[in-house]
C-alpha positions in Angstrom: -7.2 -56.1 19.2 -7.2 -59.5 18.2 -7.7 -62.4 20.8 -4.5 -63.7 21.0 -2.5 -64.4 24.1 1.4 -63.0 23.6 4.6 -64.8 25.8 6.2 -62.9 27.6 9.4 -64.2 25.7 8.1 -62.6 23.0 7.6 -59.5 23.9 5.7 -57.5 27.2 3.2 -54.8 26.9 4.9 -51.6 27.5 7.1 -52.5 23.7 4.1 -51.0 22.7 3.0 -48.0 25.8 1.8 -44.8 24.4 4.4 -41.6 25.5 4.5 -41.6 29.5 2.1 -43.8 30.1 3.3 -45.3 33.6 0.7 -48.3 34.0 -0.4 -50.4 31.4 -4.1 -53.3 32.3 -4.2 -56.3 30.8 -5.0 -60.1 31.1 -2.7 -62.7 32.4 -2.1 -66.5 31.7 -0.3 -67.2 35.1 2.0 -70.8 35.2 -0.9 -72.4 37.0 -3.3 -71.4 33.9 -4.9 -68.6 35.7 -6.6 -66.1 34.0 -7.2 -62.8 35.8 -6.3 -59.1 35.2 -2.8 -57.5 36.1 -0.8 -54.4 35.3 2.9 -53.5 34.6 3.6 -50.3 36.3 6.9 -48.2 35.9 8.8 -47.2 38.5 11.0 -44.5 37.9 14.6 -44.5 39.2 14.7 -44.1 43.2 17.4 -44.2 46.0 16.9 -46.2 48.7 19.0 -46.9 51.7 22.4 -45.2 49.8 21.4 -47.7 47.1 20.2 -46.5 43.6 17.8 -48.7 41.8 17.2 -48.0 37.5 13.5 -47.2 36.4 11.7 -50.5 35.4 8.6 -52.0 34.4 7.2 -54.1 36.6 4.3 -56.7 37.3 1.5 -55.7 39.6 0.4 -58.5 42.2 3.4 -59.7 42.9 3.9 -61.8 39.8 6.6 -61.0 37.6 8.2 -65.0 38.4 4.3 -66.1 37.4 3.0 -64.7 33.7 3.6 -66.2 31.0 1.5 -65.0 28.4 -0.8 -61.6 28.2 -3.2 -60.1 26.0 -4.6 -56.5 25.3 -8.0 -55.9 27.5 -11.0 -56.1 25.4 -13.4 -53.2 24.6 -15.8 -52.7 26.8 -19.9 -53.6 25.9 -21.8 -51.4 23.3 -23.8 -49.8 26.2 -26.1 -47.8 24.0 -29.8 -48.3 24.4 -31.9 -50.5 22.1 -33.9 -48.7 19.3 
């Protein structure tokens, strides 16, 4: 993918999940300019406490109030020996 970081206004990675994928890696531009790895994870619809809460995606780490921009996670390393 190209590297280009994406708002979160704009659109969020699971737009673009394969089928039933429930946890999606990528970077994050946090408000403070930190870079660092995070992942939205869906939660499926649950009761709690008489209460029923809808299936979202949400931020890992606590920061769905703190990215503002992501970006796909880059290929790993060509780890094939030299010839």
């Amino acid at each position: 993918p190209p590297n280009e970081w994406v708002s979160v206004e704009e659109r969020l990675p699971e737009d673009y999940a394969p089928a039933r994928r429930k946890q999606i890696t990528v970077l994050v531009c946090s408000k403070a300019g930190r870079v660092s790895t995070a992942s939205r994870v869906y939660e499926p619809e649950r009761e709690y406490c008489g209460k029923v809460y809808p299936a979202r995606w949400c931020w890992s780490k606590l920061m769905n109030n703190y990215v503002t921009h992501w970006m796909p996670m880059p290929a790993p390393p060509d780890r094939r020996p030299p010839e």
